[in-house]
C-alpha atoms as an extended CHARMM CRD file, in Angstrom:
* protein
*
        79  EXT
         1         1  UNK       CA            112.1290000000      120.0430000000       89.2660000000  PROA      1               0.0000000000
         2         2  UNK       CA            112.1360000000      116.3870000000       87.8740000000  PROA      2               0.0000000000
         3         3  UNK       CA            112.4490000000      114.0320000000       91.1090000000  PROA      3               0.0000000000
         4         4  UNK       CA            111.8920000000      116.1150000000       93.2280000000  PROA      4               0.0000000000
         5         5  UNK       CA            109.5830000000      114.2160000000       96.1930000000  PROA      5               0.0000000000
         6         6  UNK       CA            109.0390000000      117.2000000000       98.6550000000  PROA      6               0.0000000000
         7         7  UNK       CA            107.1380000000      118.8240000000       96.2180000000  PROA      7               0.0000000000
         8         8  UNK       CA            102.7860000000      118.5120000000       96.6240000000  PROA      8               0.0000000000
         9         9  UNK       CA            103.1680000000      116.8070000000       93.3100000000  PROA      9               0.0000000000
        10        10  UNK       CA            106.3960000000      114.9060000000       93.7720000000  PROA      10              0.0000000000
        11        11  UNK       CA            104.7520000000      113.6750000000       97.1680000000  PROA      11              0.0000000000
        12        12  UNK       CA            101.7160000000      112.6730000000       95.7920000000  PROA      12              0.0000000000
        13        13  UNK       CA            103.2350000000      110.8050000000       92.6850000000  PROA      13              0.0000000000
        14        14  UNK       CA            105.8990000000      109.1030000000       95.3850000000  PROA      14              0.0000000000
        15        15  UNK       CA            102.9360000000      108.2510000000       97.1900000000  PROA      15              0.0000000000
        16        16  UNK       CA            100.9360000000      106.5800000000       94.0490000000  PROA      16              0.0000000000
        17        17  UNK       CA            104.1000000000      104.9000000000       93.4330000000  PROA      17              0.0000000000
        18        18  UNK       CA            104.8990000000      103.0320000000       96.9280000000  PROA      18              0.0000000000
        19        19  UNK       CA            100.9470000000      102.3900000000       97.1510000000  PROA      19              0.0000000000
        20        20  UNK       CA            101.0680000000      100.3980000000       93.1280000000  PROA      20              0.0000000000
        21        21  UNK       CA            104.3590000000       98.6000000000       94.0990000000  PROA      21              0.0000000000
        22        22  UNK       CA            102.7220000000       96.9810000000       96.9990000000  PROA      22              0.0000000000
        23        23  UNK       CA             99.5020000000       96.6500000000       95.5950000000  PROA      23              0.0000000000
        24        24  UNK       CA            100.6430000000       94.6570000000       92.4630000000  PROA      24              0.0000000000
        25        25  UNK       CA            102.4110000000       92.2150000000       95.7250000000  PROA      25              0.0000000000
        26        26  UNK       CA             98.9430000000       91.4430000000       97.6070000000  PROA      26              0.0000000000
        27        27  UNK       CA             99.7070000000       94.4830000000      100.7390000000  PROA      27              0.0000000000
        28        28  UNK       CA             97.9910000000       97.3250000000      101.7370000000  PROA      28              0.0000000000
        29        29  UNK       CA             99.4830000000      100.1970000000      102.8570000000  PROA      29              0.0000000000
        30        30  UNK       CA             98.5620000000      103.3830000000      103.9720000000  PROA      30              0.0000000000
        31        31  UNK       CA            100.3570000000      106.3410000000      103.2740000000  PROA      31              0.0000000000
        32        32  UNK       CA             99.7080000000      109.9830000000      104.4600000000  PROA      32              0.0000000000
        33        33  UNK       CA            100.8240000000      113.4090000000      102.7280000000  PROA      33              0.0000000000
        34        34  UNK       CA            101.2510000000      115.6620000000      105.8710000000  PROA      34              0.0000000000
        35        35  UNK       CA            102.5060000000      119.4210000000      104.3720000000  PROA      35              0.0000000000
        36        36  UNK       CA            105.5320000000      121.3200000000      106.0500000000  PROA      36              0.0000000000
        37        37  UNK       CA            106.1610000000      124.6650000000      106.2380000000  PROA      37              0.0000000000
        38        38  UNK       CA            108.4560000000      127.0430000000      105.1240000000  PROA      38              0.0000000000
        39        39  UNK       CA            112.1500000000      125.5780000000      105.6740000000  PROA      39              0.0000000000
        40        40  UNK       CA            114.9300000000      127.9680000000      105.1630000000  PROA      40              0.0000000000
        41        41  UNK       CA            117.5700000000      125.4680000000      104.6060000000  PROA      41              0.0000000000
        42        42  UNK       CA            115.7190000000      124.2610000000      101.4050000000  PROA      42              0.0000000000
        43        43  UNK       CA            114.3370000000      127.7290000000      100.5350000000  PROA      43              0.0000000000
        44        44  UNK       CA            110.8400000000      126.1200000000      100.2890000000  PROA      44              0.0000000000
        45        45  UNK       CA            107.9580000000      124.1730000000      101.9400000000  PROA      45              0.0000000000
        46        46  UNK       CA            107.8820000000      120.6070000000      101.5440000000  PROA      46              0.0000000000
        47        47  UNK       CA            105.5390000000      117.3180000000      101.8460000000  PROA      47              0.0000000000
        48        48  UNK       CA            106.4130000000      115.1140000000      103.4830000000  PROA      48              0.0000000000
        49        49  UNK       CA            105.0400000000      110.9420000000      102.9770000000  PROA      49              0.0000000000
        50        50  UNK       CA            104.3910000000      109.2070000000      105.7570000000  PROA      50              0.0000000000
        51        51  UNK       CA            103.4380000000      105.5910000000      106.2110000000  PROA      51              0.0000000000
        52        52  UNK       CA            102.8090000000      102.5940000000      108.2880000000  PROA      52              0.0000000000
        53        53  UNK       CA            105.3300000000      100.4580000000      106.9570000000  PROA      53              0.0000000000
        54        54  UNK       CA            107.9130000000       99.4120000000      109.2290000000  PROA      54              0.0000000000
        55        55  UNK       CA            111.8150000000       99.3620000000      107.6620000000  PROA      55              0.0000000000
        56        56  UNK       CA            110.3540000000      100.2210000000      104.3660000000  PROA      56              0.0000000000
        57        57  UNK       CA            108.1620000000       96.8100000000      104.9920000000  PROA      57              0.0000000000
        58        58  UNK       CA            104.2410000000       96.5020000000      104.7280000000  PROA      58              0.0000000000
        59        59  UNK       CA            102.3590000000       95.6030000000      108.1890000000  PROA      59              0.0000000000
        60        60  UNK       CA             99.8700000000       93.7910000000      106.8510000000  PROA      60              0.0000000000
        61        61  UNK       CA             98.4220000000       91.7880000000      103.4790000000  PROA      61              0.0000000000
        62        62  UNK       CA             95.3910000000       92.9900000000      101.3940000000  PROA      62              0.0000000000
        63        63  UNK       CA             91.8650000000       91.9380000000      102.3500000000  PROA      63              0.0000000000
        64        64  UNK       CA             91.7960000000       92.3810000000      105.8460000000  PROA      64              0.0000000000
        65        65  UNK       CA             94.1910000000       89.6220000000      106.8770000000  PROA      65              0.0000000000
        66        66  UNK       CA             96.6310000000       90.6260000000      109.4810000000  PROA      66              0.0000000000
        67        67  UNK       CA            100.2990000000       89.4320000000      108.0780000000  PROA      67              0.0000000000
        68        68  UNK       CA            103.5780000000       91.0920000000      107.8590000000  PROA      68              0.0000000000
        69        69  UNK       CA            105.5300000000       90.9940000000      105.1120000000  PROA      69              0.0000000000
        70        70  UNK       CA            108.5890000000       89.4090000000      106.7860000000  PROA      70              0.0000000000
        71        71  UNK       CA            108.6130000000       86.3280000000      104.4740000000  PROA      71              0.0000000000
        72        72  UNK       CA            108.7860000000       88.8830000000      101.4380000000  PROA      72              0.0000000000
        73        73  UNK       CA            112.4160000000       87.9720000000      100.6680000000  PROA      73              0.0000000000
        74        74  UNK       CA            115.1750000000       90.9870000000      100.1660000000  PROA      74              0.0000000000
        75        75  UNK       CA            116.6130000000       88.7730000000       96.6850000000  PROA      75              0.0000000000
        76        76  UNK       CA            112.7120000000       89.6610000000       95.0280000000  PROA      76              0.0000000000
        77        77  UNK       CA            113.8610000000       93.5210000000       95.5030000000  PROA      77              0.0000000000
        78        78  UNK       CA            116.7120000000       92.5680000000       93.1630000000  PROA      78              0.0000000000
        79        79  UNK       CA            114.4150000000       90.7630000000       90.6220000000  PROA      79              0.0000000000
C-alpha cells in the first residue's frame, strides 16, 4: 500500500525521510525502527519509528554540539 508507514519498508523510507529533512537543516537525529507484532485491529504487524526528538523537534545540532532546535522557527515549516 502507497503511504503506508507501519510497513518494514514504509518505516524505513519514513525514517530516511525525517533523518534528510533534518540533515539538509544542520541536526542530527537518531531514529530507531523497533518491529511490532501481530495486531488484530490492523490485521497485520507493524514498525514502528521511534526517535529522540522532542515535540517533533531535534535535541541537538550536527557535529557534536549540544543545541536544541528551539530557535528553529514554526513560520520555516510553512516555507
Amino acid at each position: 500500500m502507497n503511504g503506508d508507514w507501519c510497513t518494514n519498508d514504509g518505516a524505513r523510507k519514513l525514517k530516511d525521510k525525517i533523518e534528510s529533512y533534518w540533515r539538509d537543516r544542520g541536526y542530527d537525529v537518531n531514529i530507531n525502527l523497533v518491529e511490532g507484532g501481530f495486531i488484530a485491529a490492523m490485521r497485520s504487524g507493524r514498525t514502528d519509528v521511534r526517535s529522540n526528538m522532542v515535540n517533533g523537534m531535534p535535541t541537538r545540532r550536527g557535529g557534536g554540539s549540544d543545541h536544541s532546535a528551539s530557535e528553529f522557527s514554526a513560520a520555516s515549516w510553512h516555507g
